[in-house]
N, C-alpha and C positions, 0 to 999 in steps of 0.2 A: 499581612496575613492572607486577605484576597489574591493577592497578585500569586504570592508562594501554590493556592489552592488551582490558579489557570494554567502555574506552568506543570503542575502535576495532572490537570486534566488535558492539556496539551501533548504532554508523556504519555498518558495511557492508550488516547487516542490514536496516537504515531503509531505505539508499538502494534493494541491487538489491528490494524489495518496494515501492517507489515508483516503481522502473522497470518492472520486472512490471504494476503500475496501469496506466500509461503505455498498453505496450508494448497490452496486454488490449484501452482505447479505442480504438487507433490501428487494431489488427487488425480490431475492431468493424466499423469503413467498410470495410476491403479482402478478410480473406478470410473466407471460408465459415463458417458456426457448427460446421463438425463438423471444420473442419481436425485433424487430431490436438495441430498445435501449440498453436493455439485452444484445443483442449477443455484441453492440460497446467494452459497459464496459468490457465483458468478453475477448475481444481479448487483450485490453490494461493489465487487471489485470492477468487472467491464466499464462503466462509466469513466473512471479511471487509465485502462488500459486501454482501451482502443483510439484512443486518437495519437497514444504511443507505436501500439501499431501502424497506424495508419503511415506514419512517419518514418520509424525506424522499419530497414527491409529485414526480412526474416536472411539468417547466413544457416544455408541447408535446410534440417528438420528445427532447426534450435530457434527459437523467443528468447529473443534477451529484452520484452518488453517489461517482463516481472522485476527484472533486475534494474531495470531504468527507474521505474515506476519507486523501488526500495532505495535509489539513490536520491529519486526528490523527494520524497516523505522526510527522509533524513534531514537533507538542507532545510526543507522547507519548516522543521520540527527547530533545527538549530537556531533559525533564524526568529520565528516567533518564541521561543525561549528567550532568546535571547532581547527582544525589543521586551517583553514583559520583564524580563529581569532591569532593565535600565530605568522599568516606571519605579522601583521599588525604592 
């Protein structure tokens, strides 16, 4: 019953910080860099994203760091699912 309750807390975690990503791009085009909502998301996700920056080069105006960042959350989401699912 535990185990079933980490890999649901493990899901939720994934998702809403894969929506945060999302959310962070999307605002990118529309609002202001100092919005206050802006800057929230920015302090929760940057930690995250910049040392993918740092790494990955930009190709033109495009960041495909958001999109790097949504492919490890993923694995990294499968993989602790999946070691919890084995204690079960």
């Amino acid at each position: 019953m535990t185990v079933y309750i980490l890999i649901q807390m493990v899901h939720f975690v994934s998702r809403a910080f894969i929506l945060l990503v999302i959310v962070d791009a999307v605002m990118s085009f529309f609002v202001d860099s100092y919005h206050p909502v802006r800057v929230a998301i920015r302090r929760i996700v940057d930690p995250l994203l910049n040392p993918i920056r740092r790494t990955l080069p930009t190709v033109g105006m495009i960041d495909f760091s958001p999109l790097v960042l949504i492919i490890i959350l993923q694995v990294v989401e499968t993989l602790l699912v999946r070691v919890l699912a084995s204690m079960a």
